[in-house]
C-alpha positions in Angstrom: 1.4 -2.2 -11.6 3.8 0.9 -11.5 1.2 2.8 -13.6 -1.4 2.6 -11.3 0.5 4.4 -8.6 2.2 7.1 -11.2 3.0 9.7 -8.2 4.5 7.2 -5.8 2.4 8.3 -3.2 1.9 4.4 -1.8 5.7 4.2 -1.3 5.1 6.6 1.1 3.4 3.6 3.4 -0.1 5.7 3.6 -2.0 3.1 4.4 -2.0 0.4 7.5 -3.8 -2.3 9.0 -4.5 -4.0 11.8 -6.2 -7.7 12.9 -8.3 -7.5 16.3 -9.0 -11.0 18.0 -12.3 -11.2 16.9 -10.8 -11.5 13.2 -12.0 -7.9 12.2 -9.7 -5.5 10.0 -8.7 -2.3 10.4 -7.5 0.0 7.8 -5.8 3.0 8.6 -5.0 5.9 6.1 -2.7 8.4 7.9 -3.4 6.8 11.3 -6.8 7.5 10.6 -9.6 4.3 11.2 -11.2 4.3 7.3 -12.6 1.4 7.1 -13.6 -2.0 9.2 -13.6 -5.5 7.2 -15.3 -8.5 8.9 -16.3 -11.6 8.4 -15.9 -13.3 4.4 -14.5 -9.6 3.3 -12.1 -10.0 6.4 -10.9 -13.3 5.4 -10.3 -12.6 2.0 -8.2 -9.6 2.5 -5.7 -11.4 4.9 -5.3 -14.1 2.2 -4.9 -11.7 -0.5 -2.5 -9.6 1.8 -0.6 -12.6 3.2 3.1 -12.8 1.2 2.9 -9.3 -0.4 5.8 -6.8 -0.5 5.0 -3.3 1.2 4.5 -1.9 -1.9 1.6 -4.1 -3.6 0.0 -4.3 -0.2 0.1 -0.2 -0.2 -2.0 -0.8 -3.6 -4.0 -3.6 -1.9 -5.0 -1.5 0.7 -6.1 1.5 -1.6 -8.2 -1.1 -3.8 -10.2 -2.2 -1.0 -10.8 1.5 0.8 -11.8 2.7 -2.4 -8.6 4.9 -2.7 -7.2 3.5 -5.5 -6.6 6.2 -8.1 -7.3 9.4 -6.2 -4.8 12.0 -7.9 -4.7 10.2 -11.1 -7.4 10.4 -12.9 -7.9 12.7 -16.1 
């Protein structure tokens, strides 16, 4: 997975989240609100999220906000 993040920018901890009692997810990029996951799409990303080191859940995080290769492409 190194390659995917070639600059190192998601070492940087970009991205957060955060779980509401209602279940809904938000996702922060610089401690801005970018996106809201309920429901299924909610659930999911907890599981997927749940055991990861900081790093692969930096790369989680950009997968799912759409952010994922933004600066590396050719």
């Amino acid at each position: 997975m190194g390659s995917v993040d070639k600059r190192g920018r998601l070492r940087e901890a970009i991205f957060d989240y955060e779980v509401t009692k209602d279940a809904k997810v938000f996702i922060y990029w610089q401690r801005k609100q970018v996106m809201t996951l309920k429901d299924r799409r909610a659930g999911k990303f907890l599981a997927e999220i749940d055991g990861l080191d900081a790093h692969e859940a930096q790369l989680l995080m950009a997968k799912v906000t759409g952010n994922f290769k933004h600066g590396n492409e050719r």
